[in-house]
KEVO-62882 format. One record per residue: x, y, z of N, C-alpha, C in turn. Coordinates in steps of 0.02 Angstrom, whole numbers, plus 50000, padded with zeros to 5 digits. Layout:
% residues N
XYZXYZXYZ/...
//
This chain:
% residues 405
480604969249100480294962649108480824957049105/481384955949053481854952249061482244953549129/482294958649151482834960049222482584956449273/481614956249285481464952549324481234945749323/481314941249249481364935649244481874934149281/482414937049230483294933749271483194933849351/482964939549357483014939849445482654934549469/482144932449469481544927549489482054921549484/482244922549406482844914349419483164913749452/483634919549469484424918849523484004918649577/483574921449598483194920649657482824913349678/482684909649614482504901449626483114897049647/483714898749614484454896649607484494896949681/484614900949721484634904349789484364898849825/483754899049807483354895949879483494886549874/483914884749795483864877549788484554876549818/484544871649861484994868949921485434865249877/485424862449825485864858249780486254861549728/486124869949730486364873349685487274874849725/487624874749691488134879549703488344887149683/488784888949758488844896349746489024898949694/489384896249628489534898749563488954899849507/488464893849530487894893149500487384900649510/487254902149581487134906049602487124912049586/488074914449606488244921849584488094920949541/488224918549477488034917449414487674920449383/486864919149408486254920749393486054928749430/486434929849471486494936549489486744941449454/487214938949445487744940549388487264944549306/487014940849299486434941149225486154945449231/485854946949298485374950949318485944959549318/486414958349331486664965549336486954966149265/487034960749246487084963249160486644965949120/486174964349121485674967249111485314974649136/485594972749202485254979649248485774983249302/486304985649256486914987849314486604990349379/486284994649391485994998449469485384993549518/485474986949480484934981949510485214981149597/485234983749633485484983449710485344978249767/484654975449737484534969349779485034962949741/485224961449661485574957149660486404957549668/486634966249694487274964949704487214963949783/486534967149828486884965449887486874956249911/486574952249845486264946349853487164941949863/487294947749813488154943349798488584942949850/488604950049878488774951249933488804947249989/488204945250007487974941150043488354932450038/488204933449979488264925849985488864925749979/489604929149962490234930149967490304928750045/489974932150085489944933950158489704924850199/489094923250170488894917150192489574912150194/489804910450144490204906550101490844907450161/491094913250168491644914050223491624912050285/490834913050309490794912450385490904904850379/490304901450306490294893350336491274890150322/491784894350291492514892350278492684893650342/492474898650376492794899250452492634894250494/491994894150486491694889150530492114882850530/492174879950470492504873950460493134874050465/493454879050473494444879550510494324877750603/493764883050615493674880450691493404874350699/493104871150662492644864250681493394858050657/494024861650623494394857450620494084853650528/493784855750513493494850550447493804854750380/494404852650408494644856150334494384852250258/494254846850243494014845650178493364848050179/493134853650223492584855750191492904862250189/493394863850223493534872650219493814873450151/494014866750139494214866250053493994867850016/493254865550016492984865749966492404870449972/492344874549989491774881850039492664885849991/493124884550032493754889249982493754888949894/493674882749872493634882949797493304886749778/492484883549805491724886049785492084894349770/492024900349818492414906349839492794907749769/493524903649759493824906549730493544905449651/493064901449634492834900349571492154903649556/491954906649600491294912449607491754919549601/492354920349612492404926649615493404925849610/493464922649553494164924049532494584931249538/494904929349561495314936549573495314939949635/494994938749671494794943249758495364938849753/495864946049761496564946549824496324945749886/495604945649919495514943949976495544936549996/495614933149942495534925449964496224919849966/496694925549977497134923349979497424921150075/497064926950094497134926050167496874921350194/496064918350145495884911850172496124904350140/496704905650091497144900750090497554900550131/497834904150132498534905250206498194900450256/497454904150278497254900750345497114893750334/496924891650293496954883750269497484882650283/498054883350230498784879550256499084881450306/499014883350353499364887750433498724879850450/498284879750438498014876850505497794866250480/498214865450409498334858650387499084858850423/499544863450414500244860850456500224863250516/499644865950570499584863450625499164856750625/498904854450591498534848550624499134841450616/499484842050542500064838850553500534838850592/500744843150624501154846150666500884843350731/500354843550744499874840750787499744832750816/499774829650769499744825150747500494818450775/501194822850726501634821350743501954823850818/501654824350844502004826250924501504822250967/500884821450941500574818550995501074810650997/501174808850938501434802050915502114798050964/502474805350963503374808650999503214806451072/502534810851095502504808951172502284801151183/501744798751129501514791051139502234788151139/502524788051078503154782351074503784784751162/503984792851157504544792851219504084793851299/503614792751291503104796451372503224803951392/503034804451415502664811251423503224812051484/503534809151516504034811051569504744811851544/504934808451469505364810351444505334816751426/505994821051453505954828151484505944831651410/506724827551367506824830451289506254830751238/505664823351241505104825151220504674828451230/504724830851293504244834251324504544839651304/504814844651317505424850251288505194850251205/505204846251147505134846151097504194848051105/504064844451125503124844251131502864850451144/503154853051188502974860051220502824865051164/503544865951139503974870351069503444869650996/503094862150997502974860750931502134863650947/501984862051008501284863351035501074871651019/501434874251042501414882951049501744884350972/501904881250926501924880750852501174880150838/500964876150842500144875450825499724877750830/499794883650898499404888950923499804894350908/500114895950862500384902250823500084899050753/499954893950739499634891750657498794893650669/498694890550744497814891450746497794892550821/497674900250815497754904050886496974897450905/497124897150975496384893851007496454887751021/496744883250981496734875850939496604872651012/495964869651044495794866251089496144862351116/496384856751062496754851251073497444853951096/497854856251064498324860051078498494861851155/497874867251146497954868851233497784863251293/497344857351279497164853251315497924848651318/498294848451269498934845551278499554845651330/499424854151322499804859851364499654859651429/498864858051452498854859351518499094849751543/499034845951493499274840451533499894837751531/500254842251509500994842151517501104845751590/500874849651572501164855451640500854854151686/500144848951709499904845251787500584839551776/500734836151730501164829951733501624833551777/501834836751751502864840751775502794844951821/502074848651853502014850951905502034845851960/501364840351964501604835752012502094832052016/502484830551976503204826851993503594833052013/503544837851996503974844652042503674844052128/503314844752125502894843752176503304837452244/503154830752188503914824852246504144827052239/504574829052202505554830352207505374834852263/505064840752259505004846652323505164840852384/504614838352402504574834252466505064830252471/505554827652418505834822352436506564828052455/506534834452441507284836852453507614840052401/507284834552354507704835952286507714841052248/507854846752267507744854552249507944854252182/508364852852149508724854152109508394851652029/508264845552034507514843052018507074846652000/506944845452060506054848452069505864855152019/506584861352031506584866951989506624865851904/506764861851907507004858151832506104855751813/505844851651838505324848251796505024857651825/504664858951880504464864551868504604867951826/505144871351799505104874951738504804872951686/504934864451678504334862951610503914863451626/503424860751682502554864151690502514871151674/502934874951693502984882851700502754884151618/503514880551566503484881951485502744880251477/502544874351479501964871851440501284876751476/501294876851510500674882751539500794886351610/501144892551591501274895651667500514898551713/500174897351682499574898251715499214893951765/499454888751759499074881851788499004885451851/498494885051886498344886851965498734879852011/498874875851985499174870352029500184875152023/500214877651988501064879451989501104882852041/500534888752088500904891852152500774886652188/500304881552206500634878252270501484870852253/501574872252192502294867652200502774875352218/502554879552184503164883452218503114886652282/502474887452327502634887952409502854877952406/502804873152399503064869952414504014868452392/504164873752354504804872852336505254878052399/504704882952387504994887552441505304887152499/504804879852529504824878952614505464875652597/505964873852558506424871852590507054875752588/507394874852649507834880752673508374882152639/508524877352578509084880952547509014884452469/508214885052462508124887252405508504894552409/508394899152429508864902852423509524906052404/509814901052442510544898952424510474895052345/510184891652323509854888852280509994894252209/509444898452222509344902452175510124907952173/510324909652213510584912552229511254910152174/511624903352169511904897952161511884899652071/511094896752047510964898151983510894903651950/510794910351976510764916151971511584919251931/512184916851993512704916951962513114911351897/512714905751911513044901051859512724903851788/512014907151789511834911251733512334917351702/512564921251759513014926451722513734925651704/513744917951718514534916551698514284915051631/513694909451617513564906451540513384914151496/513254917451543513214926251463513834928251467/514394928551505514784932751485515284926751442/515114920451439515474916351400515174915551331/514564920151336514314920651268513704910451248/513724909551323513414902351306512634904351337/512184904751287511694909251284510914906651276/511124901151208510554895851202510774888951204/511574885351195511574878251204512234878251248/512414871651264512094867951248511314865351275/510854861551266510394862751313510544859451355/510064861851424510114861451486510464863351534/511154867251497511734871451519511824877451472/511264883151456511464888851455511064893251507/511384900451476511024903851526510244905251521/509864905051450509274906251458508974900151499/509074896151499508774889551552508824890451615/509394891251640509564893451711509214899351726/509044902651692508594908851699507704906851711/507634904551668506934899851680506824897351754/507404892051759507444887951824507214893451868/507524899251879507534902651939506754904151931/506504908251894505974910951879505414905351859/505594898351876504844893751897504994893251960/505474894352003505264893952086505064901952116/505454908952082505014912952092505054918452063/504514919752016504234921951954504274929851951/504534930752008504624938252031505284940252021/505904935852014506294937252031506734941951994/506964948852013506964953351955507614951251902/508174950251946508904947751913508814943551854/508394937351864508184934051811507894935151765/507384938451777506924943051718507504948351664/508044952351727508294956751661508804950751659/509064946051666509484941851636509184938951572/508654937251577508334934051501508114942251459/507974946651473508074950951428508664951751396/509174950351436509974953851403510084946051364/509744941651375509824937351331509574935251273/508824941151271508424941551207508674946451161/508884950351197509154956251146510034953251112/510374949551167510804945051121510764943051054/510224940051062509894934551018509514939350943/509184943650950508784947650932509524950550885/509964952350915510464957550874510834951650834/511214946350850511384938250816510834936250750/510294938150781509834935850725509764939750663/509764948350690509754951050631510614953350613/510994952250627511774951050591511764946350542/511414939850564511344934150521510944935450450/510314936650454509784940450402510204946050382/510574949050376511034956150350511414952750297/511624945750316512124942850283511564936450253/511254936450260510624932050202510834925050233/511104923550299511224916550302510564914550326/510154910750287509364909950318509384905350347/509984897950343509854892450392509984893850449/510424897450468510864900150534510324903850595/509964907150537509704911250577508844906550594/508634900750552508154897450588508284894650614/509064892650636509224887350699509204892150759/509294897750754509234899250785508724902750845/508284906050777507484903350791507314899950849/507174893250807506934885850839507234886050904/507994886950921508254884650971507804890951033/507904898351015507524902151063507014901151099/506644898051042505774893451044505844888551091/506404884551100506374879551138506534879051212/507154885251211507084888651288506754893251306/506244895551270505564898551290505844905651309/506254908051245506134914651254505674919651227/505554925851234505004929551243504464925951157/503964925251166503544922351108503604927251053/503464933351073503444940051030503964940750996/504484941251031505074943851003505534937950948/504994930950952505204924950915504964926950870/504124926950870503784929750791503884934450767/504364939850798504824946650740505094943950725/505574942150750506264937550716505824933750663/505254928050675505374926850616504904929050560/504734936150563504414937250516504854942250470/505334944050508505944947350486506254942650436/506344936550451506774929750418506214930850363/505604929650380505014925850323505104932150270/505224938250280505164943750225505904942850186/506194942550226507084939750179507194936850165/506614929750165506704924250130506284925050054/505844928350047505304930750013505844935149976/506314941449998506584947049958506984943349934/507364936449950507864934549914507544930549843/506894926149866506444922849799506334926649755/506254932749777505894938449714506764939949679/506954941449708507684944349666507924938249607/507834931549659508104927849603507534927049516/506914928549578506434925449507506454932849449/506594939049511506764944449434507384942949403/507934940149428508574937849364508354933649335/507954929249335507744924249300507164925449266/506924934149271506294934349228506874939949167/507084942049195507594947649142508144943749088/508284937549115508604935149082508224931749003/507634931849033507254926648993507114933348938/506854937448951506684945248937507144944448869/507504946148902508364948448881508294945848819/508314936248822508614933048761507844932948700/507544934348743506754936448687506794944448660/507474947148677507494954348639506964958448657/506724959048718506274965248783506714966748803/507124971548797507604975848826507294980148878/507024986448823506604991948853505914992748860/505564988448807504814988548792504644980648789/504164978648815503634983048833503514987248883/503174991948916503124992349001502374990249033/502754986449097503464988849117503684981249130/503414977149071503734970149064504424969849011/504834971849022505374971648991506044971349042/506544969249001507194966749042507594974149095/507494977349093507684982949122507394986749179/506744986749158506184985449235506264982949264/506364975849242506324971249287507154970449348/507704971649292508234971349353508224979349371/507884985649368507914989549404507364989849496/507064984049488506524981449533507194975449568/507364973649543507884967549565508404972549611/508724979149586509034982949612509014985949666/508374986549670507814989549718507774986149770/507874979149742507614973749812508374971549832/508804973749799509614969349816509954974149799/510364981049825510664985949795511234981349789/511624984549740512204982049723512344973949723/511894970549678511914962749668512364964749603/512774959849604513284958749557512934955849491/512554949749490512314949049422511704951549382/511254958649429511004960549388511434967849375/511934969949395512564975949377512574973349280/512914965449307513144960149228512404963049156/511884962549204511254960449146511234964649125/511114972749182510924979149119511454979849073/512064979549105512824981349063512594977348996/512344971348992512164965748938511834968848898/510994972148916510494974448916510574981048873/511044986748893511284993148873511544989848798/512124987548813512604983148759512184981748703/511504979148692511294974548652510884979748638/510714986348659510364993648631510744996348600/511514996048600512094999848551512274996348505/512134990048511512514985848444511924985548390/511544987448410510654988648390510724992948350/510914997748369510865007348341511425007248306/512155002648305512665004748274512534999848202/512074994848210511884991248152511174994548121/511044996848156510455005148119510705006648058/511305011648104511655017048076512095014248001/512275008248006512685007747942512245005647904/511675002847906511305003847830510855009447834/510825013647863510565020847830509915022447889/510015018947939509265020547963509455024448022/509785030648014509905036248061509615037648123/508925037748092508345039048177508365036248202/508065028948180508295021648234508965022948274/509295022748239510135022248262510105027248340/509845033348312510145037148379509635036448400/509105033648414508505030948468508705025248520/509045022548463509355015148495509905017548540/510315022448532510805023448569510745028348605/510155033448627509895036648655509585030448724/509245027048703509165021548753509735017148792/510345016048754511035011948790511245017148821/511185023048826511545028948842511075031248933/510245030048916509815030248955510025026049016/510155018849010510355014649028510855012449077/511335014949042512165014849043512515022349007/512355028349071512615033749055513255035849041/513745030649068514345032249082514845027749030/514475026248963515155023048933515245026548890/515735028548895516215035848859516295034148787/516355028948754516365023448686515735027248662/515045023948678514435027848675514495034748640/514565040348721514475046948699515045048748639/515545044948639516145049548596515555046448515/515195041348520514965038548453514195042348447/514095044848471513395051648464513635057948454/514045058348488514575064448452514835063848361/515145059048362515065057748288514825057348263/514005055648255513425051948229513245062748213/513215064448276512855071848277513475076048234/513975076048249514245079148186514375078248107/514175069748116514025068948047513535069347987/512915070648041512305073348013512335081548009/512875084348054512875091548056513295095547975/513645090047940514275091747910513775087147833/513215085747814512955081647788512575086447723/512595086547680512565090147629511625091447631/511495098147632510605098747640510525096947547/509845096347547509485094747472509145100847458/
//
């Protein structure tokens, strides 16, 4: 009879529109305390875990993040601890620094116009940033296609006026910002009809394999080879030379990038990033790279925050115990994540050290067991200091040579 009071309540709780979801589970909650196998109030929880998400989704797509905010609190204060709700923080902040991100570029094109080529070039890069934060993002794409009608029809004059050279140039930016536009094949039969495209391509084709074998790959811009590679491939998209030319220029890049990450230089390797992004090389092979960067930026935080959790360990005298929160765990996890780091080599050596000076201050006032426990552990530790074993050797023959009672 109490199981179905409570229930009747969480069930009034439910239907009142002013209640919140903590309020809610809550009263559900009571009910399975009372009545662990009660099945209608866990699938009630269920549910409303489930409700609660769709209306947080809802509100990332409707753009209303101060409500996805707070549909996210509600969530994480109904049900503390779901490791699942961490993914719907991520998607919150992925899709507040696209709307900023958003925001500041629309601003870039108001203040330089939309025909300034470098803003436009930046706009493109920051745009297709925003739609890697929030695959879909309307605005975004509505941005994209009016970049790429802008720079298609001015490709479009230059075609007519002659100006080939041009014309392939803004074409490639319509091309970056949306190679799809159905207006891009008629500028390129209109680039086509003129008679020296050919020779043309032909022209840029080789000024591309001089900038790779000079190793000039991504800058400076507007003069390397991944650009000149573009150029060719917005007048015609087929063209195979160009296609494996920007491959041999991704895999450049791709092998540079991870040389760089080998050697932990993380600024080096997001300039370099960014710059790929900006001559629009392959999208995919940008977001390995940088998810490759994002995990080595992450393995390097953790290493530092385990020297800085062992250290702390350390001077609070957690050597070995507790587990597996103690100073020795912790830089054998540090080891793990950084073989051969020089200052956690320093800590255990510290760590071992401060288990023998332990056991050898045992041993001289009489407390034997301790002693060789303690140095059974520096020894565990730090197998190889010969000081050590020659002093357990002594310890064991001196208990061996020790008069029985």
């Amino acid at each position: 009879p109490m199981a179905q009071e409570v229930w009747n309540n969480a069930q009034s709780l439910h239907q009142d529109p002013n209640q919140g979801l903590t309020a809610v589970v809550a009263a559900y909650r009571r009910v399975l305390d009372l009545d662990p196998d009660h099945a209608e109030a866990r699938d009630a929880i269920a549910g409303l875990e489930t409700q609660w998400r769709q209306s947080f989704n809802a509100a990332i797509a409707q753009s209303d993040l101060s409500q996805a905010e707070t549909k996210l609190s509600e969530l994480e204060a109904a049900f503390p601890g779901d490791p699942e709700l961490a993914s719907l923080g991520i998607a919150l902040a992925d899709r507040r620094r696209a709307e900023a991100l958003l925001t500041s570029t629309q601003a870039l094109l108001r203040s330089h116009g939309i025909s300034d080529i470098p803003s436009a070039t930046a706009a493109i890069q920051s745009y297709r940033e925003v739609l890697r934060l929030a695959p879909g993002h309307p605005v975004a794409l509505a941005e994209l296609d009016t970049i790429a009608t802008h720079y298609a029809e001015l490709a479009m004059g230059s075609a007519a006026e002659g100006e080939l050279d041009n014309a392939l140039t803004l074409l490639d930016r319509a091309s970056a910002a949306n190679a799809g536009l159905p207006i891009l094949d008629d500028v390129r039969d209109s680039i086509r009809q003129a008679t020296t495209l050919q020779e043309e391509i032909g022209n840029m084709l080789q000024q591309a394999g001089e900038l790779r074998a000079a190793g000039t790959l991504l800058n400076p811009p507007g003069e390397n080879a991944a650009e000149v590679y573009h150029r060719v491939l917005a007048a015609d998209p087929d063209n195979v030379v160009a296609m494996q030319g920007l491959n041999e220029v991704e895999s450049q890049i791709v092998s540079r990038a991870n040389q760089l990450i080998a050697a932990s230089d993380i600024q080096s390797v997001q300039a370099l990033l960014d710059r790929a992004g900006a001559v629009g090389l392959n999208p995919e092979s940008i977001t390995a790279m940088q998810g490759r960067l994002d995990a080595e930026v992450a393995r390097l935080a953790n290493v530092q925050i385990g020297l800085e959790r062992a250290q702390l360990l350390l001077a609070q005298g957690f050597v070995t115990a507790p587990q597996p929160e103690n100073a020795v765990a912790v830089l054998r996890e540090v080891e793990r994540l950084d073989p051969g780091t020089e200052q956690a080599i320093v800590l255990i050596q510290a760590a071992a050290g401060r288990l023998a000076t332990v056991a050898q201050e045992a041993y001289a006032v009489g407390m034997v067991e301790e002693a060789r426990q303690y140095l059974e552990l520096a020894l565990t530790v730090a197998p190889d200091v010969s000081e050590w074993r020659a002093l357990r050797a002594t310890w064991n023959q001196d208990n061996n040579n020790a008069p029985s009672s």
